[in-house]
C-alpha positions in Angstrom: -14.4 29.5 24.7 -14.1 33.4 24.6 -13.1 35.4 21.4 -12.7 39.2 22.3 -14.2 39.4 18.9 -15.3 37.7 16.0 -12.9 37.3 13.5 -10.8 35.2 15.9 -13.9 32.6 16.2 -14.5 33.0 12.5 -10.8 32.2 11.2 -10.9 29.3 13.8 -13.9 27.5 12.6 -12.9 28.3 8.7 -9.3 27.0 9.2 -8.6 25.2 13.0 -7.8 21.8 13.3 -11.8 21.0 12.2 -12.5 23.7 10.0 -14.7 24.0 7.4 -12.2 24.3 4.4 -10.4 21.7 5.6 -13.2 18.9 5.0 -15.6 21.5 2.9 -17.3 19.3 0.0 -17.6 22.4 -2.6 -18.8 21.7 -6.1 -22.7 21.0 -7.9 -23.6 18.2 -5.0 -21.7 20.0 -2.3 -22.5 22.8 0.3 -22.3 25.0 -2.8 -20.6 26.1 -5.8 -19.5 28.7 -8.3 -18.9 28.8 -12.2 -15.5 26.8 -11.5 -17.8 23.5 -11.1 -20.0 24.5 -13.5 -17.8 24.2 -16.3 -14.3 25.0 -17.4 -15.4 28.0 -19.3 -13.7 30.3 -16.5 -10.3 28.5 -16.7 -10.6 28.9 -20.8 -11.0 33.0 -20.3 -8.5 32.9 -18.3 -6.3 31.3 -20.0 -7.4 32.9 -22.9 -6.5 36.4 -21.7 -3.5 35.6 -20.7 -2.3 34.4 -23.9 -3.5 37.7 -25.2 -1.3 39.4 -22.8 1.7 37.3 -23.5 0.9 37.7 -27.8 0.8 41.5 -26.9 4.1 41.5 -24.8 2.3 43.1 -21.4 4.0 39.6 -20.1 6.6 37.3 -21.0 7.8 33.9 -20.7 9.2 32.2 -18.4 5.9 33.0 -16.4 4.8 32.2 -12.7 0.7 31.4 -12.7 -0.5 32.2 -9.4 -4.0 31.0 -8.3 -4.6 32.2 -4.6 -6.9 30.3 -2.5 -7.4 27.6 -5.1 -9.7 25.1 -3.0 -9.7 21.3 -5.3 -7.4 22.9 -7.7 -10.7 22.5 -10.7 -9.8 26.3 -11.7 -6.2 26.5 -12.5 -6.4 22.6 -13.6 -8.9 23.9 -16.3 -6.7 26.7 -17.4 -4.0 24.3 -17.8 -5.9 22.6 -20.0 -7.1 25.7 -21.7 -3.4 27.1 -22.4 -2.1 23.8 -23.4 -5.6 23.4 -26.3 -5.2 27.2 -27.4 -1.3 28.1 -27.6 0.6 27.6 -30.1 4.4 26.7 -29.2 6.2 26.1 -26.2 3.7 28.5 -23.6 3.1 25.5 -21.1 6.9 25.0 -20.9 7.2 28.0 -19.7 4.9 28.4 -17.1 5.6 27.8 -13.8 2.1 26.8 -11.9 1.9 28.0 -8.2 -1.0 28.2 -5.6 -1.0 29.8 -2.6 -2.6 27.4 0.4 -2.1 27.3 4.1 -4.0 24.4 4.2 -2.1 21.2 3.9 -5.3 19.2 3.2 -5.7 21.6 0.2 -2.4 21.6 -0.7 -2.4 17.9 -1.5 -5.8 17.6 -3.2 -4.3 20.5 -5.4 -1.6 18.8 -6.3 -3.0 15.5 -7.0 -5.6 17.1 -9.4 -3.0 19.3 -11.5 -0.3 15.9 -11.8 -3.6 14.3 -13.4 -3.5 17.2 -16.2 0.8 16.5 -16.2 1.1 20.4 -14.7 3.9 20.5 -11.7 2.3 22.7 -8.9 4.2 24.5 -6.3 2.7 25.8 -3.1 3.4 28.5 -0.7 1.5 28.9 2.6 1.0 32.8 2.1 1.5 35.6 -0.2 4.9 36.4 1.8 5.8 33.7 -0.3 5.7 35.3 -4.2 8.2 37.7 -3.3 10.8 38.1 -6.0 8.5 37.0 -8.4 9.3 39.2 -11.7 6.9 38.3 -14.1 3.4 36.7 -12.8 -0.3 36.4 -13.5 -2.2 36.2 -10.7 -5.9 35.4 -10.1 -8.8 34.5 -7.2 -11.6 33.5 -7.5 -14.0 33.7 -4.4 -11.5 34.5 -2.2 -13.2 37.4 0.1 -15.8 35.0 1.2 -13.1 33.3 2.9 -11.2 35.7 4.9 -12.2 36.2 8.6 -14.2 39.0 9.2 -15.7 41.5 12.6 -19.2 42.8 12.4 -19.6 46.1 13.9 -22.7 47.7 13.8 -23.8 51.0 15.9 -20.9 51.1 17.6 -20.7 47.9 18.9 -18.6 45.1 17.8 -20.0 41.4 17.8 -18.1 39.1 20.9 -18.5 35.1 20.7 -18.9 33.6 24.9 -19.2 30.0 25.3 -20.2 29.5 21.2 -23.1 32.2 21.9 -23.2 36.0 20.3 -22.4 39.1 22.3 -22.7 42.6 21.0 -20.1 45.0 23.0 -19.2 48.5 22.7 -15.9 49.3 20.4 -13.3 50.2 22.2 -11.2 53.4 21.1 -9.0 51.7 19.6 -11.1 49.9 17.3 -12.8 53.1 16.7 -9.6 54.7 15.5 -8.8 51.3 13.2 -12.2 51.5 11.5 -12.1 54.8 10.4 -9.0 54.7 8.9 -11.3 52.9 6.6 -15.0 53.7 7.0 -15.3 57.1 8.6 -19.4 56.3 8.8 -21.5 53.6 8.2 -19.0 50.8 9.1 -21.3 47.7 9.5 -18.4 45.1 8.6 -14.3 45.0 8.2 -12.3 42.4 7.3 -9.3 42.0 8.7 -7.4 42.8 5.9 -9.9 45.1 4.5 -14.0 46.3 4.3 -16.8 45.7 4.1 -20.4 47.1 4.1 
């Protein structure tokens, strides 16, 4: 197997047909965590903010609440919760849950755990998908750490052979794309973005 760079190796082991997010067991006893399985504490800010923002009319109702990338669905399950303990009215009914997976595994595992709190979840498969959204509040939480990524370093540009690491000189090209970004000291991009 020959990737003329990393990222395509990366994405395919993250996401392919055995990738890592799609069997990953995240969470206190799993390959590792964050706050989210901790405690609820970052759903209740969150939802706590955003009540602020709606009481100060920066948003309005009927609201879409986007979580992108949001693995078991623990984060915006525990804002749900949050919002429906600390408003005061009708907020919930007029919130429209939505989380944005490519992953069908996900997708499902979401879903079961937000019918569980009584919250409807819609899914799109990328962020192509919010367009025409007028009125949204949208959060991430870990979500670089998941994006494929190339390594360059000293001019070279890190090549996966037969599952084994290859270090190759950039090409122009790839020259010109990275300093569009990083005009020195470019040890990482993303492919959406940078890193270093």
């Amino acid at each position: 197997m020959e990737f003329h760079s990393f990222a395509p190796f990366m994405h395919e082991w993250l996401y392919g047909a055995n990738g890592y997010y799609r069997h990953a067991c995240i969470g206190t006893k799993g390959d590792f965590y964050t706050s989210v399985s901790a405690s609820g504490f970052l759903g209740g800010t969150l939802a706590f903010y955003l009540l602020g923002l709606l009481e100060k009319g920066v948003l309005d109702l009927p609201l879409s609440v986007v979580e992108i990338g949001a693995g078991s669905g623990q984060l915006m399950a525990d804002l749900g919760r949050f919002l429906r303990d600390l408003s005061v009215g009708e907020v919930l009914k007029g919130v429209r849950f939505v989380c944005v997976e490519p992953l069908c595994e996900l997708a499902a595992l979401q879903k079961r755990r937000l019918e569980k709190e009584g919250v409807h979840l819609a899914h799109v498969a990328s962020v192509e998908g919010l367009k025409g959204l007028k009125n949204a509040f949208i959060y991430s939480n870990e979500l670089w750490d998941s994006f494929a990524c190339e390594l360059v370093q000293a001019g070279q540009i890190l090549s996966v052979q037969d599952f084994k690491p290859i270090w190759r000189a950039l090409e122009d090209s790839e020259l010109k794309r990275l300093e569009g970004f990083y005009p020195l000291g470019v040890c990482a991009f993303c492919l959406g973005g940078v890193y270093h």
